[in-house]
C-alpha positions as CSV (number, residue, x, y, z in Angstrom):
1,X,-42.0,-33.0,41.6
2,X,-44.3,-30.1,43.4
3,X,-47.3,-30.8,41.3
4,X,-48.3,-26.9,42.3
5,X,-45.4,-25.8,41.3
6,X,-46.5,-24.6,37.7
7,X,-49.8,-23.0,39.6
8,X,-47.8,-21.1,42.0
9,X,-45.3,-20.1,39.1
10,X,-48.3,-18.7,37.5
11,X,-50.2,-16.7,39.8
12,X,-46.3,-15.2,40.6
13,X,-45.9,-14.0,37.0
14,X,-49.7,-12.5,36.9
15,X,-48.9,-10.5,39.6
16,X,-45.5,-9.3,39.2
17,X,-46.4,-8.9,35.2
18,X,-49.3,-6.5,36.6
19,X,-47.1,-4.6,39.4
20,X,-44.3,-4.0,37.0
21,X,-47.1,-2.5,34.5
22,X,-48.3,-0.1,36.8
23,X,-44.7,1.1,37.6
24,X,-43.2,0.9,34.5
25,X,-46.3,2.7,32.7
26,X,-46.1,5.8,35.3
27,X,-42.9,6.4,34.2
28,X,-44.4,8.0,31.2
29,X,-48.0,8.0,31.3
30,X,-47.8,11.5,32.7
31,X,-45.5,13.2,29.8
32,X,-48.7,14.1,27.1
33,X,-51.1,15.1,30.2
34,X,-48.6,17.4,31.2
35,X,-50.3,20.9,29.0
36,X,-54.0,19.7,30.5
37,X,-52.5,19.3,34.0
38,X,-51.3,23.2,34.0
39,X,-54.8,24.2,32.3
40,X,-56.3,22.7,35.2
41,X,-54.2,23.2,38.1
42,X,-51.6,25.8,36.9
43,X,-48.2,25.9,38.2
44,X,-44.4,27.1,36.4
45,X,-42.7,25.0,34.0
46,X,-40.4,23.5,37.1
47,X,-43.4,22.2,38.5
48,X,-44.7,20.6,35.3
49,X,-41.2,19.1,35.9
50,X,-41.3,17.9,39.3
51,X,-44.9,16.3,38.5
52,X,-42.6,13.7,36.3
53,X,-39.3,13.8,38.3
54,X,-41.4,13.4,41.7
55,X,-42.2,9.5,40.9
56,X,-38.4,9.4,39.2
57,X,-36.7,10.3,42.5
58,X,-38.7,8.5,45.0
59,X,-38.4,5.4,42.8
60,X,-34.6,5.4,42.0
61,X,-33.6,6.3,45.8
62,X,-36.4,3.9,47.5
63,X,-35.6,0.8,45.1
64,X,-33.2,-1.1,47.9
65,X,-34.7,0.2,50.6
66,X,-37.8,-1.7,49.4
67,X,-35.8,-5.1,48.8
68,X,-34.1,-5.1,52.0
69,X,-37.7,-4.7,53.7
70,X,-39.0,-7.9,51.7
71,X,-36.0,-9.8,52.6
72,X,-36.6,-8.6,56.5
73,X,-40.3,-8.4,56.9
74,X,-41.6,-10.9,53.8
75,X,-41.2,-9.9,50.5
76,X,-45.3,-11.1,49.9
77,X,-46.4,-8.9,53.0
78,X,-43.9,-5.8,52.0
79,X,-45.1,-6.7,47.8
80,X,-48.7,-6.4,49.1
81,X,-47.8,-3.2,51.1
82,X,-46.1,-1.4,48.4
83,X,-49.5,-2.0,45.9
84,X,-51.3,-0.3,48.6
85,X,-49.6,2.6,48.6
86,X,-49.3,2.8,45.0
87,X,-52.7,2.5,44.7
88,X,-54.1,4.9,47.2
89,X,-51.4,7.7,46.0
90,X,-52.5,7.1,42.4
91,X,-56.7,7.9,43.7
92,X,-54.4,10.9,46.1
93,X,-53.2,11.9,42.5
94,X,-56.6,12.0,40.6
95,X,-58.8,13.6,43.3
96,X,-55.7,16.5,43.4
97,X,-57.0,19.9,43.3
98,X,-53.7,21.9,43.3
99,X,-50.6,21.0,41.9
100,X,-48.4,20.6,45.1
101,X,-50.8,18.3,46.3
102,X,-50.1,16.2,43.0
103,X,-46.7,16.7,43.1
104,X,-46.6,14.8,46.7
105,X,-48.8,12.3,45.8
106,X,-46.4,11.2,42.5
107,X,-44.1,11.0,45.2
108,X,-45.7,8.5,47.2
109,X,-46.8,6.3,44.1
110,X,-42.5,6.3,43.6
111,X,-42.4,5.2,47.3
112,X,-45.0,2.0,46.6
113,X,-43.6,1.6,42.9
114,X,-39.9,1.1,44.6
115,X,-41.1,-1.7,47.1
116,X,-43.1,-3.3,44.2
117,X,-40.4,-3.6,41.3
118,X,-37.6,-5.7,43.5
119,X,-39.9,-8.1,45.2
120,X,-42.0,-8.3,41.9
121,X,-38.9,-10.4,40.7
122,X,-38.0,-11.6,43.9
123,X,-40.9,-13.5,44.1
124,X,-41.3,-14.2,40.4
125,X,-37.9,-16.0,40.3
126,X,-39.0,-18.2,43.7
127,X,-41.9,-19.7,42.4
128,X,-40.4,-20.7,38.7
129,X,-37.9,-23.7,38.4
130,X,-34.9,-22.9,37.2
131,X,-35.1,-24.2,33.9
132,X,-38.2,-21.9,33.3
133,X,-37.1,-18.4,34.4
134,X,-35.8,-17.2,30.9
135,X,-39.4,-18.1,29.6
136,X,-41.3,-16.0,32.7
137,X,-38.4,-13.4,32.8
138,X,-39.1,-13.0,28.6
139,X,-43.1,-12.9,29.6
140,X,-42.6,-10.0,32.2
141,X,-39.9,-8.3,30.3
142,X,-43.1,-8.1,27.2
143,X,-45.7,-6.9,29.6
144,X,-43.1,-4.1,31.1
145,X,-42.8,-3.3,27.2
146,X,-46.0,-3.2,26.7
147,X,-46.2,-0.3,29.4
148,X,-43.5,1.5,27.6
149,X,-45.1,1.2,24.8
150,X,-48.6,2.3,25.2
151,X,-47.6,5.0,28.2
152,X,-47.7,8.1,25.8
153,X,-50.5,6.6,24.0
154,X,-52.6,6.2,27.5
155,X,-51.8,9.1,28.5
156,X,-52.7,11.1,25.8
157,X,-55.9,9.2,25.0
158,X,-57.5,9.4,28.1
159,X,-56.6,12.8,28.3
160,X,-57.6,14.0,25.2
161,X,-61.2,11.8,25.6
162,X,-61.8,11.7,29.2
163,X,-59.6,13.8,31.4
164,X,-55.7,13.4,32.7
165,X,-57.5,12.5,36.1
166,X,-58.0,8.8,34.8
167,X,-54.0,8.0,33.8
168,X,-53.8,8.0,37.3
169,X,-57.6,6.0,38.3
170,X,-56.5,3.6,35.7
171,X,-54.1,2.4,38.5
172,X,-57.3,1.8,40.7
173,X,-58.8,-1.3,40.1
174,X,-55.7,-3.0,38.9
175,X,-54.5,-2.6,42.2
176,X,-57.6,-3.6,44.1
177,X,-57.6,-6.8,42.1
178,X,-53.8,-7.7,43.0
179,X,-54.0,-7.5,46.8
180,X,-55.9,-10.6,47.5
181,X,-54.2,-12.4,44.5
182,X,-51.2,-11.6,46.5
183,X,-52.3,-12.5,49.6
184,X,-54.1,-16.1,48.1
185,X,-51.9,-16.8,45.3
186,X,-48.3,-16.3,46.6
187,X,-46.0,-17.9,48.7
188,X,-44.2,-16.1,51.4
189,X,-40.4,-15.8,51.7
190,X,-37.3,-14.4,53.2
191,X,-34.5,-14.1,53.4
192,X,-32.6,-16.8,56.0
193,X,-31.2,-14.3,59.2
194,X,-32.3,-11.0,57.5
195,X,-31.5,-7.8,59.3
196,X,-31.8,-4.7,58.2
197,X,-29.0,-2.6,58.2
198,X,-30.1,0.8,59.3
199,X,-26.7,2.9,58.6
200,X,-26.0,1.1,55.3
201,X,-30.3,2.0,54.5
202,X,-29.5,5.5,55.5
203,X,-26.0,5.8,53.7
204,X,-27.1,4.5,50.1
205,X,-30.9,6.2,50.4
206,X,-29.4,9.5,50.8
207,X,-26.7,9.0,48.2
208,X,-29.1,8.1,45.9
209,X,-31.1,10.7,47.0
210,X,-28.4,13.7,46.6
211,X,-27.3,12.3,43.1
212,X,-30.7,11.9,41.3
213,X,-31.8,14.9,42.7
214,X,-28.9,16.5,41.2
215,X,-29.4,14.9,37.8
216,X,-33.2,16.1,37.7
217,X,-32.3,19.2,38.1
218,X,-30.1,19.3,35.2
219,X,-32.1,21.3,32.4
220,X,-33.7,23.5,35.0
221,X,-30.0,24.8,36.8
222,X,-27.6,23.4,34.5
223,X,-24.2,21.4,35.7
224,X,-22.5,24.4,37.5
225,X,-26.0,24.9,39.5
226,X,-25.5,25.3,42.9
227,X,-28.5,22.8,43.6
228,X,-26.8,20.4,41.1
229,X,-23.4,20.6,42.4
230,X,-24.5,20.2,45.7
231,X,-27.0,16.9,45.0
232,X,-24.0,15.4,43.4
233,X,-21.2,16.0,45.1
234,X,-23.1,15.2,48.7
235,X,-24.6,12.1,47.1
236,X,-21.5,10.7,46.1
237,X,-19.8,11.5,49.2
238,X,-22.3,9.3,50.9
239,X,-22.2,6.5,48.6
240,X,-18.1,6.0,49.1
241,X,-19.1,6.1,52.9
242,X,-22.0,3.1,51.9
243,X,-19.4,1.7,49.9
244,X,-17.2,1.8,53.2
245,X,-19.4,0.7,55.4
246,X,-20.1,-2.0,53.1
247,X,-17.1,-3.3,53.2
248,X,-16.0,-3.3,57.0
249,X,-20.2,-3.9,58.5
250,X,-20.7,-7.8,59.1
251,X,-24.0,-8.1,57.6
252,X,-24.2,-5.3,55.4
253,X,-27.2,-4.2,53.4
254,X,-25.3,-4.5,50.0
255,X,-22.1,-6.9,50.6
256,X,-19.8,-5.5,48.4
257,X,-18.1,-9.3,48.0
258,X,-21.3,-9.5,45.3
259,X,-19.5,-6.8,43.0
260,X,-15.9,-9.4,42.7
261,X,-18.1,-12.1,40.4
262,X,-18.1,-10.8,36.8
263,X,-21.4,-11.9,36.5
264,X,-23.1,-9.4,39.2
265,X,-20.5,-6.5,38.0
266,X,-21.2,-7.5,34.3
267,X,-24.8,-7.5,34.2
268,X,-25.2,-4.1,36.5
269,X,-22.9,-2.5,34.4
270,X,-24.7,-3.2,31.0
271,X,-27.6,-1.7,32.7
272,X,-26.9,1.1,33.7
273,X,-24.9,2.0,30.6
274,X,-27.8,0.8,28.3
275,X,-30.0,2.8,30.2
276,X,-27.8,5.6,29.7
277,X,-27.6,5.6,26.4
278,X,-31.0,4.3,25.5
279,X,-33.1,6.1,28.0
280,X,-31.6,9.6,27.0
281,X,-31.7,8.9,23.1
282,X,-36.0,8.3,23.6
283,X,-36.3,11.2,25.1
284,X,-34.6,12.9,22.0
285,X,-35.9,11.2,19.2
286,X,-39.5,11.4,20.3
287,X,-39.2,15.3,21.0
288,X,-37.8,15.1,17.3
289,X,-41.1,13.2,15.9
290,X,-42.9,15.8,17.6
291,X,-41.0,19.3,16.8
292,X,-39.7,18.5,13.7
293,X,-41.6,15.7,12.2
294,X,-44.8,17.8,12.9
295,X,-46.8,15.0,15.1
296,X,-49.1,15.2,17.8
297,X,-47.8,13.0,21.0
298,X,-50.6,10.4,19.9
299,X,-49.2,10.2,16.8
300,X,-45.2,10.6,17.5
301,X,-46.1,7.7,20.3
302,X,-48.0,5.1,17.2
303,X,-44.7,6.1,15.6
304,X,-42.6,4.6,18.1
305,X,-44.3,1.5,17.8
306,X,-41.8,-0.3,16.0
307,X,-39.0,0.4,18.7
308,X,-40.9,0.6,22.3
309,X,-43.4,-2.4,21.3
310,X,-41.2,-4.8,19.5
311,X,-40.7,-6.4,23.0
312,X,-44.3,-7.4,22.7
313,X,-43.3,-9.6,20.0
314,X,-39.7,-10.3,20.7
315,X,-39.4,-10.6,24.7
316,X,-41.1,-13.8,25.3
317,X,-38.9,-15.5,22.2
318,X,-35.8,-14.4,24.1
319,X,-36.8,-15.8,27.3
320,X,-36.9,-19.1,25.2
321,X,-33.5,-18.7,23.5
322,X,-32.0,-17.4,27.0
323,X,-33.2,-20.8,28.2
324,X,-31.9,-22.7,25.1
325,X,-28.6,-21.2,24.7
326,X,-28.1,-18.8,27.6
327,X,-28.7,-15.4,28.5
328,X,-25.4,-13.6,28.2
329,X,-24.7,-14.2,24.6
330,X,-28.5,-12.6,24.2
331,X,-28.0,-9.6,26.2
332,X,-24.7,-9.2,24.0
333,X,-26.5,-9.5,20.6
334,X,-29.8,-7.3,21.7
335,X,-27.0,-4.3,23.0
336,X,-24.9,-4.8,20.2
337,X,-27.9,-4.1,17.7
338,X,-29.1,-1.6,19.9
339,X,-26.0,0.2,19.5
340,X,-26.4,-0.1,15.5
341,X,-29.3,1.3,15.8
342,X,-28.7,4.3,17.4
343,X,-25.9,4.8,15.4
344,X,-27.9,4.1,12.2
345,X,-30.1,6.9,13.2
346,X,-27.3,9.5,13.8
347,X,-26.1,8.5,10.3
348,X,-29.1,9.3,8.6
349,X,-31.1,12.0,10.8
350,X,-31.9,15.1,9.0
351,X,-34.4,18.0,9.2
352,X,-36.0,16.3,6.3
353,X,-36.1,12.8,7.2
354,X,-39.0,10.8,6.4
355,X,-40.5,8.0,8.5
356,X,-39.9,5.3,6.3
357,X,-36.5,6.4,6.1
358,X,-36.4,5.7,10.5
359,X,-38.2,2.3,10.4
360,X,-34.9,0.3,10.1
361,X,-32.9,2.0,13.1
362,X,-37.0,2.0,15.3
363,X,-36.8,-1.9,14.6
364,X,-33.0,-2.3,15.1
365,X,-33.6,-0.6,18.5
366,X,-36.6,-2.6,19.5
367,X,-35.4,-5.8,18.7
368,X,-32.1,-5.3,20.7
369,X,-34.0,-4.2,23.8
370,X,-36.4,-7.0,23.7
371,X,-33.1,-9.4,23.6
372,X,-31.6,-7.2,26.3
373,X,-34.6,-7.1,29.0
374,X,-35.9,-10.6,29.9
375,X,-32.3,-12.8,29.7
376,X,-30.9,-9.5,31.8
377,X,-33.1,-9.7,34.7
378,X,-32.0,-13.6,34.8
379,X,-28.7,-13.2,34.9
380,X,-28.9,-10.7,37.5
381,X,-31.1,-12.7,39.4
382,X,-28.7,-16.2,38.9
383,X,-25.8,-14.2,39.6
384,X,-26.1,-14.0,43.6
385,X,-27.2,-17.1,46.4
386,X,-30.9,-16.9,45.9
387,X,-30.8,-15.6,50.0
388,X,-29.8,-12.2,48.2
389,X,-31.7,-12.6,45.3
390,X,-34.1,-9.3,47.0
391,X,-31.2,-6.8,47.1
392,X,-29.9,-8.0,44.2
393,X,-32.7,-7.0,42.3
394,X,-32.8,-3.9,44.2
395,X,-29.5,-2.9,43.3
396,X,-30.0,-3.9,39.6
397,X,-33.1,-1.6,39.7
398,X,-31.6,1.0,41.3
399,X,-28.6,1.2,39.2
400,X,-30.4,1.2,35.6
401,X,-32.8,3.9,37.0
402,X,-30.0,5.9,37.6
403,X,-28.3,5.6,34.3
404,X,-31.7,6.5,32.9
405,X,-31.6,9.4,34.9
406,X,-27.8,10.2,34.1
407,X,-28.9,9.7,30.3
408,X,-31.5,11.9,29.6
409,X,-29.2,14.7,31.4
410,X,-26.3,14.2,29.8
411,X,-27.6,14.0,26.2
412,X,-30.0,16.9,27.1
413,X,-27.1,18.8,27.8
414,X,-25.4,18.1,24.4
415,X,-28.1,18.8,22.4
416,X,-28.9,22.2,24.3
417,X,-25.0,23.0,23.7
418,X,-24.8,22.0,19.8
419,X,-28.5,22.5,19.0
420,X,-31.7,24.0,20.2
421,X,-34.9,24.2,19.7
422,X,-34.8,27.3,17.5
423,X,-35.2,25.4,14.0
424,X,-35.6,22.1,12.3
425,X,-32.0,22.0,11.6
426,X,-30.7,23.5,15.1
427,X,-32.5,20.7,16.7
428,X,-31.0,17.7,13.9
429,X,-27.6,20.0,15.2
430,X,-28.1,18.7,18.6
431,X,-29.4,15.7,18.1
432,X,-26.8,13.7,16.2
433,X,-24.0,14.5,18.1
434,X,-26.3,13.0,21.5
435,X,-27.1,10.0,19.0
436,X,-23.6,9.4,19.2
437,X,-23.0,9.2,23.0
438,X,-26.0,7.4,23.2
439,X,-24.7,4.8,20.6
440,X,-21.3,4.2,22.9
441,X,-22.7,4.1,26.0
442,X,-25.0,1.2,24.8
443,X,-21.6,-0.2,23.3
444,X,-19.8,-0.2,26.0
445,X,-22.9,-1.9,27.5
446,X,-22.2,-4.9,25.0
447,X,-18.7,-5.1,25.9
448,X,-19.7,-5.6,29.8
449,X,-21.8,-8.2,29.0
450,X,-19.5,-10.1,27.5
451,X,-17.5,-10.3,29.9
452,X,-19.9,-11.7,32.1
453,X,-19.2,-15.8,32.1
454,X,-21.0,-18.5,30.6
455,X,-23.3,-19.9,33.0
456,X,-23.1,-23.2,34.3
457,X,-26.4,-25.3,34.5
458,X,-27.2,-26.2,38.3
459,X,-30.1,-27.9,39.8
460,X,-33.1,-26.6,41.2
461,X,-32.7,-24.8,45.2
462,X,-34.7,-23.7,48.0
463,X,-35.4,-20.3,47.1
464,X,-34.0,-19.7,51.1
465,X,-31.4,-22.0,50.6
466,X,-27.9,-20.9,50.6
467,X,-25.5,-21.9,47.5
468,X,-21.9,-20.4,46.2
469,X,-22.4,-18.2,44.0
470,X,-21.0,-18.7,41.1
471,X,-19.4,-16.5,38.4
């Protein structure tokens, strides 16, 4: 037995914990600065809007660009690289005096955040033994919850104390302390004969590209938009050609072979249909804590507590179970309450609802994302040869940001259709019947991972070495 094993296997989970913070807690951190960041720098509504969907797009579209580089180049040289430019664009993003120049710089901390996230777990999942990744996964799955969590109440803290210029120099020294951890701490790897695939790169990065784009633009244009229409129909255009090109290119950048085990195809599906229906519910329900239940961001984010930082609390026991019994019968239970939950709060949600009455469906809803996060990332990293564990991540990544993005549009278009903001009641009007959708999507969620087989246990590999994969 390695006896550095369990030292390298720590220093990987410090580091990836720390770079999935940082990317995960930009996702939202920006939302409550949003009113001091137009005080300051001015600028319309749409580019309030592009200050958040900047970092969105550039994220979602980059995400297997930035495995397949890791796999290619060294995913601890490319890991290292993307920190850098996450952390120089997040001081870009402070020092901004203007808002276009802020709007550019969010989309450069998507760029490094997208080479980070893959090869975060990439490299997590090489230095822990086998036996052991439900545990890490369940560790890194609590401190990406714990970024969720505490993103509104960052952000509107330092704003309201300090300025909104620290949300982003919080990212800083964080970074500056991760680059020679990185370069000290962590093993190098690749991927055996890597090459990049330039036309499959450029197929599936524009796809991405014309469909979130088109998604983002959403409550801005609407679906008929000609901006909308034309991100969507162009970006799925392109992905059947990546699809395509997939299938007939020798050494593809995707191999669409990956897709015929119904553990890859299980576990990507659940994601992006949880992220669907979770991702666009949030964004409802902490809109309604604010509008109707009459609290500031602060307050409406302490609220959310019970759901966005249960995973705090209940992550690292699922790694455990995930390792004890295995992760698909987790995933199933954490979507399946997930789903109650959402449909608990449809059930009960009125103009006149009082918190108490919310705690049960808030805990039902964190507890079944805790379950869902850590054994998820495991089976989508033990579902592939661990050669293509990089773009496997990638695509995982890549797919659940884009249900996110598909989420929060879709259900923002039912509510604006059978509610409004106009009233206490007008918004309950549109809420409940987006509740709903969001409570089948994360249904159907549970059904795909069901389907995903029981895993079989398998000795420890070569993180380079290649193995059948196995359904």
């Amino acid at each position: 037995m390695d006896q550095h094993a369990p030292r390298r296997a720590f220093w990987a989970l410090v580091v990836a914990g720390a770079a999935g913070f940082m990317a995960a807690l930009d996702n939202l951190v920006v939302t409550t600065a949003l009113p001091s960041i137009r005080e300051d720098l001015g600028g319309s509504l749409e580019d309030l809007e592009w200050t958040v969907s900047a970092y969105t797009l550039t994220y979602a579209v980059l995400l297997m660009l930035g495995a397949a580089l890791g796999d290619r180049f060294g995913r601890r040289r490319c890991f290292a690289i993307g920190i850098a430019l996450f952390t120089a664009a997040s001081a870009g993003a402070a020092l901004s005096s203007g808002i276009d120049g802020l709007i550019a710089f969010r989309a450069l901390q998507g760029v490094g955040a997208a080479i980070m996230t893959p090869l975060s777990l990439t490299l997590l999942t090489a230095a822990t033994p086998p036996e052991r990744r439900g545990t890490a996964f369940g560790i890194w799955g609590a401190i990406n919850g714990l970024a969720v969590a505490t993103g509104p109440l960052i952000g509107g803290g330092l704003t309201e104390h300090i300025s909104w210029h620290w949300i982003f120099w919080l990212n800083v020294p964080i970074g500056l302390l991760l680059l020679p951890l990185v370069r000290l701490r962590v093993a190098e790897s690749h991927a055996p004969d890597a090459r990049l695939d330039l036309v499959g790169t450029a197929l599936v990065s524009s796809g991405l590209f014309g469909i979130v784009f088109g998604v983002v633009n959403v409550n801005t244009h609407g679906w008929t938009g000609g901006r909308v229409l034309t991100g969507l129909i162009a970006g799925a255009v392109l992905l059947l050609a990546f699809v395509r090109h997939s299938i007939t290119h020798e050494k593809p950048m995707l191999p669409m072979r990956l897709f015929r085990s119904r553990a890859f195809s299980g576990v990507n599906a659940a994601g992006l249909l949880m992220f669907f229906g979770m991702f666009g519910s949030i964004f409802l329900l902490s809109q309604f804590l604010q509008g109707v239940g009459g609290y500031s961001p602060t307050e409406a984010g302490l609220r959310m507590l019970p759901w966005t930082g249960m995973s705090l609390i209940v992550a690292p026991l699922a790694g455990l179970l995930a390792d004890r019994i295995g992760g698909r019968i987790v995933v199933v239970w954490g979507l399946a309450l997930q789903a109650v939950g959402l449909a608990y709060y449809a059930l009960v949600l009125s103009a006149d609802l009082s918190y108490t009455d919310q705690l049960p469906a808030l805990v039902l809803n964190g507890v079944g994302m805790a379950l869902y996060f850590a054994p998820a990332s495991a089976l989508a990293m033990g579902s592939v040869r661990p050669a293509e564990q990089g773009i496997a991540s990638g695509a995982n990544s890549a797919l659940r940001e884009l249900g996110g993005a598909f989420g929060v549009a879709v259900l923002g278009s039912v509510f604006a259709a059978r509610g409004g903001f106009g009233s206490s009641q007008q918004f309950v009007d549109g809420t409940v019947p987006a509740l709903w959708i969001g409570a089948g999507g994360v249904a159907l969620a549970a059904v795909a991972a069901a389907l995903i087989p029981r895993a079989r246990r398998r000795s420890a590999a070569p993180v380079d070495a290649p193995e059948p994969v196995r359904a």
